[in-house]
PDB file of N, CA, C, O and CB in Angstrom:
ATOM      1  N   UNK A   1     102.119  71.800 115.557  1.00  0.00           N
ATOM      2  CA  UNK A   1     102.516  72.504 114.371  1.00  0.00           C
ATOM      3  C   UNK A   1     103.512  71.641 113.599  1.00  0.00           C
ATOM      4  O   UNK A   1     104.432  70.952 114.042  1.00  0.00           O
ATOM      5  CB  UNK A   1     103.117  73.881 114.723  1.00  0.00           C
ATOM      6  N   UNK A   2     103.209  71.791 112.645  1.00  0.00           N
ATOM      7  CA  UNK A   2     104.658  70.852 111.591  1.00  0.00           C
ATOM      8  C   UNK A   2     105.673  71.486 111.462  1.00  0.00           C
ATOM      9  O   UNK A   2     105.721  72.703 111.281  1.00  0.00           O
ATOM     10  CB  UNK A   2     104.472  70.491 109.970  1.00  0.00           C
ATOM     11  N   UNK A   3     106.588  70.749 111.538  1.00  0.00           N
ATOM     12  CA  UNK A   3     107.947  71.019 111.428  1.00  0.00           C
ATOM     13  C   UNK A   3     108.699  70.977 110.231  1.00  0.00           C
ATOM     14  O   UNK A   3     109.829  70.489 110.221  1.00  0.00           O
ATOM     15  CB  UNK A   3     108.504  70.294 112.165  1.00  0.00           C
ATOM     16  N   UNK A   4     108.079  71.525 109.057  1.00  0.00           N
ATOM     17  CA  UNK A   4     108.473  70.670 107.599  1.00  0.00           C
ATOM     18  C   UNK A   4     109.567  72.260 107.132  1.00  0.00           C
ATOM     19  O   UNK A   4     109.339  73.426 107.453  1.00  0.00           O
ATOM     20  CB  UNK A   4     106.522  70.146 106.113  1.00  0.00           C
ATOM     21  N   UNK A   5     111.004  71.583 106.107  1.00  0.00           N
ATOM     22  CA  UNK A   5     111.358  72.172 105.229  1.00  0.00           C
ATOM     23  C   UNK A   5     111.098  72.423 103.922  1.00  0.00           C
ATOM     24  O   UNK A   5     111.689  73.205 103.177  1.00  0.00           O
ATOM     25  CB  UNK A   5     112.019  71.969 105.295  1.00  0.00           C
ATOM     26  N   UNK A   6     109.776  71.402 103.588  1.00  0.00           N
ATOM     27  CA  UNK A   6     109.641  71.124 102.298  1.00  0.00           C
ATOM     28  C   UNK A   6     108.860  72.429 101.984  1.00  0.00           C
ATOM     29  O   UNK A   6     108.048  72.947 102.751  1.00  0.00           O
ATOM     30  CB  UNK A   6     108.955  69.699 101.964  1.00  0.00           C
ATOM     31  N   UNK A   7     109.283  72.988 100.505  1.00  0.00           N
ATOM     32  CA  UNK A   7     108.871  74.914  99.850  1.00  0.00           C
ATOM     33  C   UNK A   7     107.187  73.788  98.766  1.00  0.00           C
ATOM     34  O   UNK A   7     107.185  72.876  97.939  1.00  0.00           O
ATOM     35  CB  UNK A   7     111.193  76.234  97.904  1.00  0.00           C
ATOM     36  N   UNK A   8     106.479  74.318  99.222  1.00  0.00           N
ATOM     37  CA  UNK A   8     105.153  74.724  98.621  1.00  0.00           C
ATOM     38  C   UNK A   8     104.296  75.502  98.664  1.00  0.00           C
ATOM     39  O   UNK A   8     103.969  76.221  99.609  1.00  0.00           O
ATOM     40  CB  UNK A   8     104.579  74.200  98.654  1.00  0.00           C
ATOM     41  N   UNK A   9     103.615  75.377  97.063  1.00  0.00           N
ATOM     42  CA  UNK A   9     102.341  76.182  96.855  1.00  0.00           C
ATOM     43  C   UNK A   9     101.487  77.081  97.972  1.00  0.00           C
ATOM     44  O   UNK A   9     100.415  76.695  98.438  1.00  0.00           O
ATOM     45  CB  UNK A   9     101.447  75.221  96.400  1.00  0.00           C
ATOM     46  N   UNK A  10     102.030  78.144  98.271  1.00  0.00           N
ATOM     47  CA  UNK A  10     101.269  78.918 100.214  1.00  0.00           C
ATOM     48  C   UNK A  10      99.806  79.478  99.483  1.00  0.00           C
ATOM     49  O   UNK A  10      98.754  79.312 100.101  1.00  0.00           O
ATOM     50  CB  UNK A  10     102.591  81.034 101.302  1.00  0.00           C
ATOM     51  N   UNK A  11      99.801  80.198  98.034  1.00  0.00           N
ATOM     52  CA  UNK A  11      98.781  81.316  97.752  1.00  0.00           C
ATOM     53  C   UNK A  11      98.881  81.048  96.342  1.00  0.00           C
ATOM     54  O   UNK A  11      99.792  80.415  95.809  1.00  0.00           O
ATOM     55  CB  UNK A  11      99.111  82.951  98.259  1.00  0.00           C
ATOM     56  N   UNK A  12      98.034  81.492  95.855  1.00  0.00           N
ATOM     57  CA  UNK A  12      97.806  81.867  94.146  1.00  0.00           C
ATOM     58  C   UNK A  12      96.657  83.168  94.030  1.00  0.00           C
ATOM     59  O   UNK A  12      95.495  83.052  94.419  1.00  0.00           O
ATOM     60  CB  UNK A  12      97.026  80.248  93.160  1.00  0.00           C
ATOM     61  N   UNK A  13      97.097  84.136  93.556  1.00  0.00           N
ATOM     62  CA  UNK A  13      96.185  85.520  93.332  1.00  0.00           C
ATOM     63  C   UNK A  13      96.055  85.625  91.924  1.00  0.00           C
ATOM     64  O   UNK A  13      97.098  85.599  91.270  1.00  0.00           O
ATOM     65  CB  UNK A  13      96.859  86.981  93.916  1.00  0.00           C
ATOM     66  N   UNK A  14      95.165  85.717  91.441  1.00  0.00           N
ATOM     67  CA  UNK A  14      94.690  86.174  90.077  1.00  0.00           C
ATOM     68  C   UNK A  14      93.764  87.201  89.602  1.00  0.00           C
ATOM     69  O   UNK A  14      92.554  87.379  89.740  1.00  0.00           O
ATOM     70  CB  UNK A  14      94.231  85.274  89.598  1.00  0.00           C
ATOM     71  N   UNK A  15      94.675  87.804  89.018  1.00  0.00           N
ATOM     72  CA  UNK A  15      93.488  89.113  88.158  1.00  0.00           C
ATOM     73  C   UNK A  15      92.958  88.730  87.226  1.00  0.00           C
ATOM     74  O   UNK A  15      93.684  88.115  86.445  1.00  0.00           O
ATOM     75  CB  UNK A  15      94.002  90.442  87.504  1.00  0.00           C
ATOM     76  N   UNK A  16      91.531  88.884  86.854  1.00  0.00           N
ATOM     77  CA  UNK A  16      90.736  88.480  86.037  1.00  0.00           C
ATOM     78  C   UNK A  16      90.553  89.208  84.958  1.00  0.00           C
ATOM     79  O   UNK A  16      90.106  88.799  83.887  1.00  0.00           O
ATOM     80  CB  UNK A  16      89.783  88.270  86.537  1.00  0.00           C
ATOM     81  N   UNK A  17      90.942  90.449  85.257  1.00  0.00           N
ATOM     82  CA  UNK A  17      90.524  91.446  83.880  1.00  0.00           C
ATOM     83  C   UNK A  17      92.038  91.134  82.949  1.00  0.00           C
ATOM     84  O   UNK A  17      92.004  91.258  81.724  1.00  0.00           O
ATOM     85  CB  UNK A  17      90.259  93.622  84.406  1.00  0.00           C
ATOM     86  N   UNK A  18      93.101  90.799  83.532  1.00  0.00           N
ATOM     87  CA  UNK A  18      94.329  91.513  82.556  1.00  0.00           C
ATOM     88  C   UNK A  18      94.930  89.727  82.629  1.00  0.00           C
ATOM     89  O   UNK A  18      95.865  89.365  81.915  1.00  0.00           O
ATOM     90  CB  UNK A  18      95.688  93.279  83.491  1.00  0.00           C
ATOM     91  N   UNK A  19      94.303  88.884  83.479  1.00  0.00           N
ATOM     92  CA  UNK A  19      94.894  87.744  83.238  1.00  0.00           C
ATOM     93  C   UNK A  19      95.991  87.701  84.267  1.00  0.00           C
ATOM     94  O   UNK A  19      95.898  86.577  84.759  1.00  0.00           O
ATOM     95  CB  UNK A  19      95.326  87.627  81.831  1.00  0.00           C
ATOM     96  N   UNK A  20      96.814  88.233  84.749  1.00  0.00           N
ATOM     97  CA  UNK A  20      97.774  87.795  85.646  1.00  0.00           C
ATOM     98  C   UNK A  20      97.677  87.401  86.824  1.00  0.00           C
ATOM     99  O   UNK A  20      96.837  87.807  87.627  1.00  0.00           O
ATOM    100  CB  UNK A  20      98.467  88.468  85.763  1.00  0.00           C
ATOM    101  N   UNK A  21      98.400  86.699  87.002  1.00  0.00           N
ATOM    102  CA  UNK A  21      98.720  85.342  88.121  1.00  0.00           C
ATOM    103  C   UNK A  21     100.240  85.479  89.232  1.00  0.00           C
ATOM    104  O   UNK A  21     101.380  85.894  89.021  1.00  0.00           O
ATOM    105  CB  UNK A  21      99.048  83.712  86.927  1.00  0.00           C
ATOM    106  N   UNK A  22      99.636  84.976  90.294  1.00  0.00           N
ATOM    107  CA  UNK A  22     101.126  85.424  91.261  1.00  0.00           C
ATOM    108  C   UNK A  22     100.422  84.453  92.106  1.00  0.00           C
ATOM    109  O   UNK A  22      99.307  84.325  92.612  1.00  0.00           O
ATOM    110  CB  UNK A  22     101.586  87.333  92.012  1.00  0.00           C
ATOM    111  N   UNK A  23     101.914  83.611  92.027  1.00  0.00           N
ATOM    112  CA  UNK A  23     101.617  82.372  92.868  1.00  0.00           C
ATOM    113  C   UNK A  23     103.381  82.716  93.867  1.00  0.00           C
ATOM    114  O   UNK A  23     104.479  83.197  93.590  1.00  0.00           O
ATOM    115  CB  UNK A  23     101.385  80.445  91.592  1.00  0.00           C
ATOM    116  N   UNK A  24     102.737  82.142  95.011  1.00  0.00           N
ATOM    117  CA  UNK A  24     103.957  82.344  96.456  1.00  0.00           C
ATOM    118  C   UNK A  24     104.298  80.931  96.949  1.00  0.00           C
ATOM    119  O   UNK A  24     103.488  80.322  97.649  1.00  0.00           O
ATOM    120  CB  UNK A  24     103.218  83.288  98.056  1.00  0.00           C
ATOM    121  N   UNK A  25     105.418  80.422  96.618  1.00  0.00           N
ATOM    122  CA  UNK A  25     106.024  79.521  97.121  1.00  0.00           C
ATOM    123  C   UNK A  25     106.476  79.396  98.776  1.00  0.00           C
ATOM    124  O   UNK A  25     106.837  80.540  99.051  1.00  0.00           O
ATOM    125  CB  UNK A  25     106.956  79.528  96.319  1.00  0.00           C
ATOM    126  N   UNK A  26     106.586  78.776  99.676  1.00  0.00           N
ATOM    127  CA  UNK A  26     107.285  78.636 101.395  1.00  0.00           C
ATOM    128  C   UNK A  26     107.181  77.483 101.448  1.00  0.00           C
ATOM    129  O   UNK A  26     106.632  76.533 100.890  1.00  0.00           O
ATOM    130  CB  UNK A  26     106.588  79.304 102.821  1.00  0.00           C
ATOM    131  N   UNK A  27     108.095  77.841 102.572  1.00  0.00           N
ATOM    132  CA  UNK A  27     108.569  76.505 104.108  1.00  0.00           C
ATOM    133  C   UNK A  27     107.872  76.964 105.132  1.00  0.00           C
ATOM    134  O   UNK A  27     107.498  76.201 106.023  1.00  0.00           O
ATOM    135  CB  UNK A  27     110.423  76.404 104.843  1.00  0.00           C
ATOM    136  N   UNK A  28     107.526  78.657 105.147  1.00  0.00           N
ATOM    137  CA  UNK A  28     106.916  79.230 106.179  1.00  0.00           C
ATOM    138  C   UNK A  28     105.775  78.950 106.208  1.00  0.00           C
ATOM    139  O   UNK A  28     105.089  79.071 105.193  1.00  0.00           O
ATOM    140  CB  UNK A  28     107.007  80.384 106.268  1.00  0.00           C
ATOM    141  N   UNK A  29     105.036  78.300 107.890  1.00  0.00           N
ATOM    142  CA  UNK A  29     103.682  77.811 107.894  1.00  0.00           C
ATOM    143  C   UNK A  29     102.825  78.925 107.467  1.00  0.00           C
ATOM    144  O   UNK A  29     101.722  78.631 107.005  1.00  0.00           O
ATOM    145  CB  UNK A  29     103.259  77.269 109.252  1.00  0.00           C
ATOM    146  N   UNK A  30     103.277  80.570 107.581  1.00  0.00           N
ATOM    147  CA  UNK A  30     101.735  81.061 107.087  1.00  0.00           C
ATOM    148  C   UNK A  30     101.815  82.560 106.594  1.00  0.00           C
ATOM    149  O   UNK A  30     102.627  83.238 107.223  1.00  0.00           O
ATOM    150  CB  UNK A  30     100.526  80.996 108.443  1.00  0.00           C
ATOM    151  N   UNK A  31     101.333  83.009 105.889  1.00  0.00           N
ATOM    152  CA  UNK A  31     101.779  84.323 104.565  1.00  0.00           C
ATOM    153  C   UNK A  31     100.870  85.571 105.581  1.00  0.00           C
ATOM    154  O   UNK A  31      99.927  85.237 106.297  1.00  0.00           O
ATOM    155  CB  UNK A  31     100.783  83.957 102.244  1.00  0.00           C
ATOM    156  N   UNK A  32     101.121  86.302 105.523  1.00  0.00           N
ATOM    157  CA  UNK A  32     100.654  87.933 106.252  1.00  0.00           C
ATOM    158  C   UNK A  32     100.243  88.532 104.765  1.00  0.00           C
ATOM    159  O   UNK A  32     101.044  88.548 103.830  1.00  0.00           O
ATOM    160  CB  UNK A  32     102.279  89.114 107.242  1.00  0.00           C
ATOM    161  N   UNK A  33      98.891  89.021 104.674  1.00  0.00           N
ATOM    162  CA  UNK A  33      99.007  89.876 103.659  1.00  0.00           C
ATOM    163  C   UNK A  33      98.943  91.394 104.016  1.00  0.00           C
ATOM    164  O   UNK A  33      98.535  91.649 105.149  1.00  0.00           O
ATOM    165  CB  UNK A  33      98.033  89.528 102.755  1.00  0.00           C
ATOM    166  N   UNK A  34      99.245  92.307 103.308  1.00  0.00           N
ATOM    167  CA  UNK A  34      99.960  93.663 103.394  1.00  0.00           C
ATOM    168  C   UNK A  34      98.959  94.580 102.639  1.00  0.00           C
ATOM    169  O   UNK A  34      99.732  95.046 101.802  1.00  0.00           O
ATOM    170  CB  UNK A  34     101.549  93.672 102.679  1.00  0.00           C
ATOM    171  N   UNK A  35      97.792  95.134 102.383  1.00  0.00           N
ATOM    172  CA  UNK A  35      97.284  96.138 101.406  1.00  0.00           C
ATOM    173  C   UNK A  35      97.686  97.497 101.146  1.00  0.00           C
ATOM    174  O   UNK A  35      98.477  98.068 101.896  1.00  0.00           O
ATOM    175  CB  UNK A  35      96.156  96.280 101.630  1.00  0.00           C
ATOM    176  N   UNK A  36      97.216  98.020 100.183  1.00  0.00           N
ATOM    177  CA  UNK A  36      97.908  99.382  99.966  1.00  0.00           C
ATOM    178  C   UNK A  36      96.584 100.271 100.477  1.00  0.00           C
ATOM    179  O   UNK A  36      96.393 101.366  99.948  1.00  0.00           O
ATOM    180  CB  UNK A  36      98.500  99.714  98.158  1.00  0.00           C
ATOM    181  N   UNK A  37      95.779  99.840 101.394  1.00  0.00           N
ATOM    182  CA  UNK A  37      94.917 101.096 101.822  1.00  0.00           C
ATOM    183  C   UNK A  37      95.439 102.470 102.206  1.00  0.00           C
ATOM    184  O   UNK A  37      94.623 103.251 102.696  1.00  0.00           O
ATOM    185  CB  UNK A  37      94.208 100.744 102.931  1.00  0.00           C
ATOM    186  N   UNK A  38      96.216 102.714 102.106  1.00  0.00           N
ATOM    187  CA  UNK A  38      96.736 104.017 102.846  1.00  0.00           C
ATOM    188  C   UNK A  38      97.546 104.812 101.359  1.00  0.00           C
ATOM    189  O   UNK A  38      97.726 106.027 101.279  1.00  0.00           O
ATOM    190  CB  UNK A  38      98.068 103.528 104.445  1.00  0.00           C
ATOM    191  N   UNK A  39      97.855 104.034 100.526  1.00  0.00           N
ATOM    192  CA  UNK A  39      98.974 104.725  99.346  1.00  0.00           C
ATOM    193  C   UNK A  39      98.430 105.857  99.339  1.00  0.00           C
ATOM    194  O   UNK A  39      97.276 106.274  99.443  1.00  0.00           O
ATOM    195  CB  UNK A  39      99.128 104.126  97.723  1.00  0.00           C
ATOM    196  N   UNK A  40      99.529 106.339  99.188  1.00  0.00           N
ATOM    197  CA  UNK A  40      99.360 108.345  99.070  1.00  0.00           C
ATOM    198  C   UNK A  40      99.134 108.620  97.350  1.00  0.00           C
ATOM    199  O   UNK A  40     100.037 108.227  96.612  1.00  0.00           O
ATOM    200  CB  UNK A  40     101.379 109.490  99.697  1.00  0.00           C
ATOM    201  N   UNK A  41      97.957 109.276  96.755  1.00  0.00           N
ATOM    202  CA  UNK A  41      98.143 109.332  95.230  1.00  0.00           C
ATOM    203  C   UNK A  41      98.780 110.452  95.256  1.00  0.00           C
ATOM    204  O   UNK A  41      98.799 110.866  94.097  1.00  0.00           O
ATOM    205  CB  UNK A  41      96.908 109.327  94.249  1.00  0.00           C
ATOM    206  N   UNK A  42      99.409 111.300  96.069  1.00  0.00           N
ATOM    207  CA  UNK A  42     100.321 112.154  95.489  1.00  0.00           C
ATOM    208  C   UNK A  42     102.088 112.240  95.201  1.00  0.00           C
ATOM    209  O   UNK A  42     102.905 113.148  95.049  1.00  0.00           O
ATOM    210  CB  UNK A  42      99.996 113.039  96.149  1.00  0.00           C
ATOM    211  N   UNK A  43     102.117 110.803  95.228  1.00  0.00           N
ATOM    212  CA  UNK A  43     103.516 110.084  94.902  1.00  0.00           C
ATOM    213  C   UNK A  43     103.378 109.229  93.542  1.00  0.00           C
ATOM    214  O   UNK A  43     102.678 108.228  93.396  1.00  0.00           O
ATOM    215  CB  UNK A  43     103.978 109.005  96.206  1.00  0.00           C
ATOM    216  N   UNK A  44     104.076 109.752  92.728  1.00  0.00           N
ATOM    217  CA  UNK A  44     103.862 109.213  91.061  1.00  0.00           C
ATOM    218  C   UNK A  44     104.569 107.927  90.980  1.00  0.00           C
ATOM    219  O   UNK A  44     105.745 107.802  91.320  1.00  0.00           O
ATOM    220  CB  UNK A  44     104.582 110.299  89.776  1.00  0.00           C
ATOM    221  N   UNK A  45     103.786 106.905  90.495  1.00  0.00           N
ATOM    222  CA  UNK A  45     104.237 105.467  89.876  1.00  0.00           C
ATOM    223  C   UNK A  45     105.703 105.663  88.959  1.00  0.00           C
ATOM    224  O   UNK A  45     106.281 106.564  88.352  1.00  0.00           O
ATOM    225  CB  UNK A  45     102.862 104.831  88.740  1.00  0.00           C
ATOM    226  N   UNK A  46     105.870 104.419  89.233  1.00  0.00           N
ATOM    227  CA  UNK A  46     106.677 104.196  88.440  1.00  0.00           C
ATOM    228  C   UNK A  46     106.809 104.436  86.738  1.00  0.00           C
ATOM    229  O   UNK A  46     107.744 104.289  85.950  1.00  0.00           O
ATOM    230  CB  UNK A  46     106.732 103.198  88.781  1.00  0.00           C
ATOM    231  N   UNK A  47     105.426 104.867  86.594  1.00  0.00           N
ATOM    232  CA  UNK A  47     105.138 104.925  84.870  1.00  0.00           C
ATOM    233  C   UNK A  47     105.095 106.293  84.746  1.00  0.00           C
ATOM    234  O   UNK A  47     105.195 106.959  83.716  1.00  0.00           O
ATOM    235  CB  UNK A  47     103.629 104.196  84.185  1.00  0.00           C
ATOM    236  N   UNK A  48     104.911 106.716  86.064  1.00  0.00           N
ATOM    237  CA  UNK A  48     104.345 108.943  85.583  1.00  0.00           C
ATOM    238  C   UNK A  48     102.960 108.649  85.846  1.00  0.00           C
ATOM    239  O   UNK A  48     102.304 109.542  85.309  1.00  0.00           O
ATOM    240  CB  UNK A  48     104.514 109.892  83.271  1.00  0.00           C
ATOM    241  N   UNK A  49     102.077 107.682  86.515  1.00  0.00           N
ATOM    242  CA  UNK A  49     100.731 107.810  86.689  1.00  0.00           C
ATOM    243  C   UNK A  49     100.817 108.238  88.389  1.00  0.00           C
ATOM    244  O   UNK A  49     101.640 108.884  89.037  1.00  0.00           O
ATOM    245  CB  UNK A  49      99.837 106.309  86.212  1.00  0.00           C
ATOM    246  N   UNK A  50      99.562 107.551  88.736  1.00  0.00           N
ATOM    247  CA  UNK A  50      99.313 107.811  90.569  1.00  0.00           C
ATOM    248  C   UNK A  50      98.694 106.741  91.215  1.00  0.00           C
ATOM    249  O   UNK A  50      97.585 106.254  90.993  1.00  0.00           O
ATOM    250  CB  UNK A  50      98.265 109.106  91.012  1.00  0.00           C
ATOM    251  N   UNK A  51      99.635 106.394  92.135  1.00  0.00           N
ATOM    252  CA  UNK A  51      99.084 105.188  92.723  1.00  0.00           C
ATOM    253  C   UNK A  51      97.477 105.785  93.445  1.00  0.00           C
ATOM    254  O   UNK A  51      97.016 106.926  93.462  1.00  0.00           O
ATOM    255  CB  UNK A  51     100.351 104.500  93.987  1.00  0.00           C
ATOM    256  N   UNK A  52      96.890 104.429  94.015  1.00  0.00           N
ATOM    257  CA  UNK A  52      95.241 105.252  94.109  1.00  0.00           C
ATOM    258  C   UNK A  52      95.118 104.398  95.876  1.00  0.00           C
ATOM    259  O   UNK A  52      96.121 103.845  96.327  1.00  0.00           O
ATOM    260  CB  UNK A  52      93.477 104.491  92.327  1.00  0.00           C
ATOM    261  N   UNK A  53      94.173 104.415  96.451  1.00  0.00           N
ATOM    262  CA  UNK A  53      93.749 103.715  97.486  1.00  0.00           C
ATOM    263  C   UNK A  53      93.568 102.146  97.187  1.00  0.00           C
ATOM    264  O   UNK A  53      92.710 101.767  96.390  1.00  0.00           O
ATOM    265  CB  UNK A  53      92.537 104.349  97.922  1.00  0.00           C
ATOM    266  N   UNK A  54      94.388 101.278  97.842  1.00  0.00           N
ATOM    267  CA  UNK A  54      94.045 100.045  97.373  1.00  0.00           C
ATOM    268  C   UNK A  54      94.911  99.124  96.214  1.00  0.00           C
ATOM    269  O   UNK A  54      94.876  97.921  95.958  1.00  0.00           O
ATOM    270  CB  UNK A  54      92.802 100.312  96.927  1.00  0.00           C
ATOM    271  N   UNK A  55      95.472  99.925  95.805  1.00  0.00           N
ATOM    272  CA  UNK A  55      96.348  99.577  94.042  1.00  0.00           C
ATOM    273  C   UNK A  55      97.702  98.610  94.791  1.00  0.00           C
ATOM    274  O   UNK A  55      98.538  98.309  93.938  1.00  0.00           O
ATOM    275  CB  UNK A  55      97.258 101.675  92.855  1.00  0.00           C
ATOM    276  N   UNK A  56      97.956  98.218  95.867  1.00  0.00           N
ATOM    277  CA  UNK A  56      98.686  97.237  95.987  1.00  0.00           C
ATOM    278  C   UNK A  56      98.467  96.258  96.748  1.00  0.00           C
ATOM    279  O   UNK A  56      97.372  96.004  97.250  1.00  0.00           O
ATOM    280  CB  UNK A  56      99.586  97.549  96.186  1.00  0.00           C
ATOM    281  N   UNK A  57      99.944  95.342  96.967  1.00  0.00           N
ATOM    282  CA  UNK A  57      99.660  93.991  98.332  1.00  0.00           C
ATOM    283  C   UNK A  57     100.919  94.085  98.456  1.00  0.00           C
ATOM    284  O   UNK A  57     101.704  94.826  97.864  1.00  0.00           O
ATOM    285  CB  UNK A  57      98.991  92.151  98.065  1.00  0.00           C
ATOM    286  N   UNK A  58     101.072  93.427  99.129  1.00  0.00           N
ATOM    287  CA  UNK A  58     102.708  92.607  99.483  1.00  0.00           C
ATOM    288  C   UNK A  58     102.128  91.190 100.116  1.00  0.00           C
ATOM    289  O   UNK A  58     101.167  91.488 100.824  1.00  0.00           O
ATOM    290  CB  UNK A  58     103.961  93.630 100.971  1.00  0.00           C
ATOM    291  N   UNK A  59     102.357  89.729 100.126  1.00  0.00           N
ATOM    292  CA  UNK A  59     102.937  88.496 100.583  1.00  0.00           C
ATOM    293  C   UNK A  59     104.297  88.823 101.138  1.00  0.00           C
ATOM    294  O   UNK A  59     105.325  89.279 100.637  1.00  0.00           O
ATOM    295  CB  UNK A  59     103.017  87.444  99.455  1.00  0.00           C
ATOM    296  N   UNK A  60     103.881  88.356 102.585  1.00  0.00           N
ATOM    297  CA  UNK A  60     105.595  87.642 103.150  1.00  0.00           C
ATOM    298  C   UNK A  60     105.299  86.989 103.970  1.00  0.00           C
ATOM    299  O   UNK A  60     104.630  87.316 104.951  1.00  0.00           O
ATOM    300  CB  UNK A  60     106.856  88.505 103.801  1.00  0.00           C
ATOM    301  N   UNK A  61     105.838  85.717 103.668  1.00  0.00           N
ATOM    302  CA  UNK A  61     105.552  84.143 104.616  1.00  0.00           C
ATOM    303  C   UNK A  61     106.964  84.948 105.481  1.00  0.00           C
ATOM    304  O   UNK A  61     107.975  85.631 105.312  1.00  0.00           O
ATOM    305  CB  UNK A  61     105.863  81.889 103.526  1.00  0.00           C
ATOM    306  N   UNK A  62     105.844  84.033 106.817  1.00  0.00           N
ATOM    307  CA  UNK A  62     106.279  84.186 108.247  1.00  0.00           C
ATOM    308  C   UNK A  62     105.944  82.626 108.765  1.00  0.00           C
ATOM    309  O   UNK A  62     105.634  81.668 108.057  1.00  0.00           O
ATOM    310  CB  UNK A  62     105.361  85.526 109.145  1.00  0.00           C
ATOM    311  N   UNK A  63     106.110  82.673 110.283  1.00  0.00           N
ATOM    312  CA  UNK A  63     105.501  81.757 110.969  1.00  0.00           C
ATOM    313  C   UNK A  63     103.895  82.860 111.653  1.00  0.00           C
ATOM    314  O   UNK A  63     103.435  83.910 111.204  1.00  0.00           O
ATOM    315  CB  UNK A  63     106.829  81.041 112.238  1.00  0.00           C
ATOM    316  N   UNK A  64     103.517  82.139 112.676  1.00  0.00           N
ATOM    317  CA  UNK A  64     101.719  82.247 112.733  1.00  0.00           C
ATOM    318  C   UNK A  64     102.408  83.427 113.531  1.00  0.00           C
ATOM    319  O   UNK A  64     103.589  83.265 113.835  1.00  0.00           O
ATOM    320  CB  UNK A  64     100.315  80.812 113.613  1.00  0.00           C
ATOM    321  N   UNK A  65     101.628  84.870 113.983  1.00  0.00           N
ATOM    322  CA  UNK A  65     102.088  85.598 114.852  1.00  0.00           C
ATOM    323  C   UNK A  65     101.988  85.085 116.353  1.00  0.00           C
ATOM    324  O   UNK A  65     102.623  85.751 117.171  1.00  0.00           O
ATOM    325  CB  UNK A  65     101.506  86.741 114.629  1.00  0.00           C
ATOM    326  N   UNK A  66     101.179  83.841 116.885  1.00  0.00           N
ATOM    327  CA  UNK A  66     101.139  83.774 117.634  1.00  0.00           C
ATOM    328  C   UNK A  66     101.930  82.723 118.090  1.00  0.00           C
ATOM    329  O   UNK A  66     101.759  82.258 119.217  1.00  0.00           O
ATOM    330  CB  UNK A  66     100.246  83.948 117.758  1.00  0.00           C
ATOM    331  N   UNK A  67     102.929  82.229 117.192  1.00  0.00           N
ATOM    332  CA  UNK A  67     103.714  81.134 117.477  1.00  0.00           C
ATOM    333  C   UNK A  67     103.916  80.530 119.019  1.00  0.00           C
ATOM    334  O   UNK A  67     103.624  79.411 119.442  1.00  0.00           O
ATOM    335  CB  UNK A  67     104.935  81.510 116.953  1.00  0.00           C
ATOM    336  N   UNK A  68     104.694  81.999 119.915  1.00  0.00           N
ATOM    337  CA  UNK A  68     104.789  80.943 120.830  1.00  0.00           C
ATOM    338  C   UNK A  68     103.786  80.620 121.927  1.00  0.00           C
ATOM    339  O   UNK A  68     103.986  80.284 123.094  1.00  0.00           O
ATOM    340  CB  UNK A  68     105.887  81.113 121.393  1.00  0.00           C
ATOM    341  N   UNK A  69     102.752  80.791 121.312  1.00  0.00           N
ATOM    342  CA  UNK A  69     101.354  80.325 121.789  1.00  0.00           C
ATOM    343  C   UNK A  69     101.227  78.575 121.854  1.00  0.00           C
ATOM    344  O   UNK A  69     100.772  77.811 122.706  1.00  0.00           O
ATOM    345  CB  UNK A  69     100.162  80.989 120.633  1.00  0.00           C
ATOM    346  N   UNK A  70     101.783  78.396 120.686  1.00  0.00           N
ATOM    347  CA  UNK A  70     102.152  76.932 120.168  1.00  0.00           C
ATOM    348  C   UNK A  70     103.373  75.697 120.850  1.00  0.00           C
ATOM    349  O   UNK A  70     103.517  74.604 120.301  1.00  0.00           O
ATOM    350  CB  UNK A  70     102.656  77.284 118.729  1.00  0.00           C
TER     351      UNK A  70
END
């Protein structure tokens, strides 16, 4: 496994309909992604709408879960 401090380019996600872009910078060898399969739509957004099944993510660089496999 590398041992690097150097922060780069981990992910780039892009929506195609509205154009936006979310790019994730690390040092951490490897990103976990997070979905919103479970969001409850009976908890109102931040706007007064309803979140739906699916309507989010979260990124958070980690190391591998199986690190000390390594």
């Amino acid at each position: 496994m590398e041992n690097s401090e150097e922060i780069k380019l981990a992910v780039t996600l892009l929506e195609e309909e509205k154009g936006r872009v979310i790019e994730a910078y690390t040092s951490e060898p490897a990103i976990h992604l997070y979905t919103g399969n479970y969001l409850d739509s009976n908890i109102p957004s931040k706007s007064g709408g309803k979140y739906f099944k699916r309507a989010g993510l979260c990124l958070e660089a980690w190391h591998f879960p199986d690190t000390p496999n390594h």
